[in-house]
Every structure is written in structure tokens, then in C-alpha cells.
C-alpha positions as CSV (number, residue, x, y, z in Angstrom):
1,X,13.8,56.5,-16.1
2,X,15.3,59.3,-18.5
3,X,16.8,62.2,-16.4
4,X,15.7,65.4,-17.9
5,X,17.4,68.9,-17.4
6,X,16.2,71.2,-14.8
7,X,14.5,74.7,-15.4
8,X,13.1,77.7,-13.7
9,X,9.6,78.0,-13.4
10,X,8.4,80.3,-16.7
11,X,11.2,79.7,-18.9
12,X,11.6,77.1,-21.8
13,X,15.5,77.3,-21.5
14,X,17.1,74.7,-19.3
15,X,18.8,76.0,-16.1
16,X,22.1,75.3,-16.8
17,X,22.2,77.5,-20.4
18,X,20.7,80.4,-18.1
19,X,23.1,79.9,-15.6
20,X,25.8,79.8,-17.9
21,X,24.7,82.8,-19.6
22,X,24.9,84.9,-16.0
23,X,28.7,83.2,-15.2
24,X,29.8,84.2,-18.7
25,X,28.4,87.9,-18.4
26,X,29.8,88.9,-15.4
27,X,33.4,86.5,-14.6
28,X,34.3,88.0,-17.9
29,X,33.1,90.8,-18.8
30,X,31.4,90.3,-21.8
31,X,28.2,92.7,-23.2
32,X,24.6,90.6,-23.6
33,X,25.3,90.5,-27.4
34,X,28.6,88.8,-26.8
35,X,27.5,86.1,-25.0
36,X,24.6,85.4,-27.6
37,X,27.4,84.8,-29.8
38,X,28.9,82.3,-27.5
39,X,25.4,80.8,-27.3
40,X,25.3,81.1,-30.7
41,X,28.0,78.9,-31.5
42,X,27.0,76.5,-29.1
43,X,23.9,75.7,-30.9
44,X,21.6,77.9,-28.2
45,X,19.7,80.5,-30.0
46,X,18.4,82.9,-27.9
47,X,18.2,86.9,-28.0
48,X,20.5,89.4,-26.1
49,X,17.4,90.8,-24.7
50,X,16.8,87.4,-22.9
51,X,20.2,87.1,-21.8
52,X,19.3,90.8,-20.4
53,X,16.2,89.2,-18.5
54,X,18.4,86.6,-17.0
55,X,21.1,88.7,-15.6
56,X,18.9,90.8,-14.1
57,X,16.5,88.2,-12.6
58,X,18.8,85.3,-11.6
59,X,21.9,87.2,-11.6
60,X,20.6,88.8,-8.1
61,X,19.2,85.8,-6.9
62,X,22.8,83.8,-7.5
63,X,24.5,86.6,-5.8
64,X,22.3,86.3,-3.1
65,X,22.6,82.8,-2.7
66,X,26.9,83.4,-2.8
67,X,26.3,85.9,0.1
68,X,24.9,83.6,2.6
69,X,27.8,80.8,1.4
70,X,30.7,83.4,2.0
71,X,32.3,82.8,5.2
72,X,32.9,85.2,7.9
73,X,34.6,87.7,6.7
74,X,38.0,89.3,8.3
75,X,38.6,90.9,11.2
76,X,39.9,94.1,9.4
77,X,37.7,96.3,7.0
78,X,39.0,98.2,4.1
79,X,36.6,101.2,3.0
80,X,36.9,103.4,0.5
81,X,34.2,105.5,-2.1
82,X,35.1,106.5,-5.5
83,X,32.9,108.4,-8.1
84,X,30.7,107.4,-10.5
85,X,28.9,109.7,-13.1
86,X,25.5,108.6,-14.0
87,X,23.8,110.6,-16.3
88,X,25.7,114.1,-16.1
89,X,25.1,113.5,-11.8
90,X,28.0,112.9,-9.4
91,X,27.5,109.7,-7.3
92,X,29.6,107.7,-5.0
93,X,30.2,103.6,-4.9
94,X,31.3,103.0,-1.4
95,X,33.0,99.9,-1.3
96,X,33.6,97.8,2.1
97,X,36.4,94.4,2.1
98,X,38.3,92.8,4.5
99,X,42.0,92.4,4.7
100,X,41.5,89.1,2.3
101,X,40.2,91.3,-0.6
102,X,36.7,89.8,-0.3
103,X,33.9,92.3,-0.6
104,X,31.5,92.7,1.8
105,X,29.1,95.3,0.2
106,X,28.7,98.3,-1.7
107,X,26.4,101.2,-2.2
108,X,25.7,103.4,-4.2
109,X,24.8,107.3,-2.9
110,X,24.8,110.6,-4.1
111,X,26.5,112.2,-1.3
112,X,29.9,111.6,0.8
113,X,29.0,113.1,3.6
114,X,28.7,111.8,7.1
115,X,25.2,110.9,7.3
116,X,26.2,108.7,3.6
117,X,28.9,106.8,5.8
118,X,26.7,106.5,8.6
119,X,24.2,104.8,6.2
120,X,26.9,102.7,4.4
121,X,28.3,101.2,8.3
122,X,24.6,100.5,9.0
123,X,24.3,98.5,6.1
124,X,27.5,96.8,6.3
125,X,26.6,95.7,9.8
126,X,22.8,94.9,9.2
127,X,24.1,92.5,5.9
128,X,27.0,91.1,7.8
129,X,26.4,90.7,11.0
130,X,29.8,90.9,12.7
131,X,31.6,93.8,14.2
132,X,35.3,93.9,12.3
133,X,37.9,95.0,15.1
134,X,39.7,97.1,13.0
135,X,38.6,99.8,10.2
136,X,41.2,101.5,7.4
137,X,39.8,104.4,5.5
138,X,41.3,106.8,3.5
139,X,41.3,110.6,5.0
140,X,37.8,111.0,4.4
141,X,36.3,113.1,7.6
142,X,33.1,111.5,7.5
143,X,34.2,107.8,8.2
144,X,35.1,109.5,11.7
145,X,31.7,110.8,12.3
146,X,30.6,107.3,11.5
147,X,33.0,105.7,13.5
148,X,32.5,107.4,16.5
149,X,28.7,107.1,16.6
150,X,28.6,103.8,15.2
151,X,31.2,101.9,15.9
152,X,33.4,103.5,18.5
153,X,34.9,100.3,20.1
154,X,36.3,99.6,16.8
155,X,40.0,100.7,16.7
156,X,40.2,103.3,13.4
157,X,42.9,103.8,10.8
158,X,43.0,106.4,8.8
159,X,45.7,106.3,5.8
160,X,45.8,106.7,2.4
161,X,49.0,104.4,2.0
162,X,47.3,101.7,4.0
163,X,44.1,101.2,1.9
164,X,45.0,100.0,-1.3
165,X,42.9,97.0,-0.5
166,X,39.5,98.8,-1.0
167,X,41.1,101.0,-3.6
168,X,42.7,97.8,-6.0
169,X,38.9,96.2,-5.8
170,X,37.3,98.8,-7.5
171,X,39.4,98.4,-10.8
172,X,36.9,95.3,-12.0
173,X,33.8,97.8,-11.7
174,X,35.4,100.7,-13.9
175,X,36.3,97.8,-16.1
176,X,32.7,97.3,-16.4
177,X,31.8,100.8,-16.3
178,X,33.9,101.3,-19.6
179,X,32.3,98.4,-21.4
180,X,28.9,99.5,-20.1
181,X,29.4,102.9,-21.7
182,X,28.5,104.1,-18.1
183,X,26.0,103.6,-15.7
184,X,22.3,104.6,-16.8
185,X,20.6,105.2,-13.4
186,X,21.5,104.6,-9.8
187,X,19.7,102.0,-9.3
188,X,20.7,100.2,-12.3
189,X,24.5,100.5,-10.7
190,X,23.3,99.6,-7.7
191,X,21.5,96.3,-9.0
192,X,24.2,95.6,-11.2
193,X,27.8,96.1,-8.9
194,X,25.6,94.2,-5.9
195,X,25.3,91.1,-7.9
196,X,28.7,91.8,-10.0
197,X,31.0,92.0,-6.6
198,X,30.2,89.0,-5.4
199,X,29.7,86.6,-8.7
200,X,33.2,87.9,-9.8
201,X,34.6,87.3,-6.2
202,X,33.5,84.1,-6.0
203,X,35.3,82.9,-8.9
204,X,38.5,85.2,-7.8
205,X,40.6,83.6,-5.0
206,X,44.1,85.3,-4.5
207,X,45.9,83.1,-6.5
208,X,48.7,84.7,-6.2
209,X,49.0,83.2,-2.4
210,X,48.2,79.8,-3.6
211,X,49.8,76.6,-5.5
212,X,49.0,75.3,-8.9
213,X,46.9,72.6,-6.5
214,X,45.3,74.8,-4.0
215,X,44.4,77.1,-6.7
216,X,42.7,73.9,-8.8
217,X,41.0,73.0,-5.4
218,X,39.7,76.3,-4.8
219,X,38.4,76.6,-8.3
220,X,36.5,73.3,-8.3
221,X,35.0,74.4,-4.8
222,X,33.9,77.4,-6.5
223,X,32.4,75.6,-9.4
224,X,30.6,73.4,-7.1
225,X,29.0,75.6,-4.9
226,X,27.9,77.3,-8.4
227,X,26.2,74.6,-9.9
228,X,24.1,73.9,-6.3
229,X,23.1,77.4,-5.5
230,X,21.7,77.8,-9.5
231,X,20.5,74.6,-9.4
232,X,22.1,73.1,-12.1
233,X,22.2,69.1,-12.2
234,X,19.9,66.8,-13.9
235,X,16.7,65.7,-11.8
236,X,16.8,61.5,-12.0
């Protein structure tokens, strides 16, 4: 029996070009017309508004499939907010990791207030479902609001000097933000860091702690769990 490639229900492309399509736009960076061009030379010739469809379809759906595979995260969480300016408005990406540099979520709000971080701890808790036993924020006041009436077993740290963790992991998303020519909406950012933060991550491990051979392991671990979560292997 011939073994024939697999695809997604509705579309004529085979699941591994479409899969390929979402790695290569957000591990590297690249715009929607720039991966056509990889395509391209490939012999695939499909539009940039496709690849647009398929970033914003699967590229949720793989990052969701990533978020169940991640494994419990740390024991200490690294929060921090920075600003975003979507059309003309002032909003806020809060960002949560653990003392590994893996991100647990973001969120995208207009406000930094106290009833934002309140919102931002319930998520984090609601997605996660673990209670970290340590926090780290910068000197924002309302992480203490939040912290007392949410999580006020939790011991709290609050230090500019000791969160570079949270603040280092937001450098990919202006990255993005400058190729993007900035965010168009909030929920566009929204939709688009959710699924960014954790495809990038995945294929991110601190190398820097590793050798050449734990860092080769790690990467074909990644590349594994890659190609079975987007389904990409040829049905026998």
C-alpha cells in the first residue's frame, strides 16, 4: 500500500508544508511574504494570504497543543508588564515565567492597575494550575494588591534588580513588534504573542546551560514532539 501524506480537513496542502509554514513564521521571525519565498523556492506555490490563514488557524491550535506538553513549571514566578501602543492607545503585555525562563502566559490589557493584576494572577492560576511558592515583580503597587488577595501564602519579592527574567523574555516580542510595524488591535496581539510565546519557547532551551549533546538531545525532543502534536507523518 502507498503511504500518502496527511492533511487537515478543508485544505489541499499537505500537513507538513502547513506546519512548516507556522514553525518558519514564528522560530524566526520572518513576515508571511517571506516565507512564500521560502515556499517558493521549495517548489510550493502558495499565497502569503494563505500562509496568513495558517498562522492564525493552526498556529493557536499548535500552541495549544505545546501548552498541555510543557511540564510543570518552576516553583518561582517572574512577572513583569511592559507597554505596547496599538493604534495611538496605551496597552500593557503582562508577561508571567518561572525561574527557567519558560513562559507561562501573557495578556494583554489596557490598564496596570490592581484590578489588571488581579485578572492577570487569576489567569495564570486558572491556565496553570499550580500555586508557585515564590513571586518576583518589579515595584509595581498593584502586584501587592494582587498578592495579598490572591495569593497571600505565596512569599513576595519585590525588586527591580531581581527580575530580569520576565524583563529579558520580552525582547523576542518587540522583535516581532518591529517587524510587524506594530500591533493592529488588541486582540490581534493578544492572538498572536499567545501562540508566539510558546512556539518560540519550545524551540528555545537555555543552551547556554547545556553541552553540544544535551543541546542536540533537547532539539530533537523538540522536533519530535512538533511533528506529533501537528500531525505530521505519513499515514501507511
Amino acid at each position: 500500500m502507498t503511504s500518502e501524506p496527511v492533511t487537515y480537513p478543508g485544505y489541499r496542502f499537505p500537513a507538513e508544508i502547513i506546519s512548516y509554514a507556522v514553525w518558519l513564521y514564528h522560530v524566526f521571525g520572518l513576515s508571511f511574504r517571506e516565507v512564500e519565498l521560502i515556499l517558493a523556492e521549495r517548489g510550493v506555490t502558495v499565497s502569503h494570504e494563505s500562509i496568513r490563514q495558517w498562522c492564525h488557524k493552526f498556529g493557536a491550535d499548535f500552541a495549544r497543543k505545546l501548552r498541555r506538553r510543557r511540564p510543570k513549571p518552576g516553583d518561582t514566578w517572574h512577572l513583569d508588564e511592559v507597554f505596547l501602543r496599538i493604534n495611538g492607545e496605551l496597552h500593557y503585555l503582562w508577561r508571567a515565567v518561572d525561574q527557567h525562563g519558560v513562559v507561562l502566559d501573557i495578556l494583554v490589557q489596557g490598564r496596570r492597575n490592581a484590578a489588571a493584576a488581579k485578572r492577570f494572577f487569576k489567569r495564570l492560576l486558572a491556565g496553570l494550575r499550580y500555586r508557585p511558592k515564590r513571586l518576583i515583580t518589579d515595584g509595581l503597587r498593584s502586584y501587592g494588591v494582587a498578592h495579598r488577595e490572591i495569593l497571600p501564602e505565596v512569599k513576595h519579592r519585590s525588586s527591580r534588580h531581581l527580575n530580569n527574567r520576565a524583563e529579558n523574555s520580552h525582547r523576542p516580542t518587540r522583535r516581532r513588534e518591529r517587524q510587524m510595524q506594530r500591533f493592529k488591535s488588541s486582540k490581534q496581539a493578544q492572538h498572536f504573542l499567545s501562540s508566539h510565546a510558546m512556539i518560540y519557547g519550545h524551540f528555545r532551551p537555555r543552551r547556554h546551560l547545556m553541552t553540544a549533546a544535551q543541546y542536540r538531545r533537547a532539539r530533537a525532543e523538540a522536533f519530535r514532539v512538533w511533528r506529533q502534536e501537528t500531525c505530521v507523518q505519513i499515514a501507511a
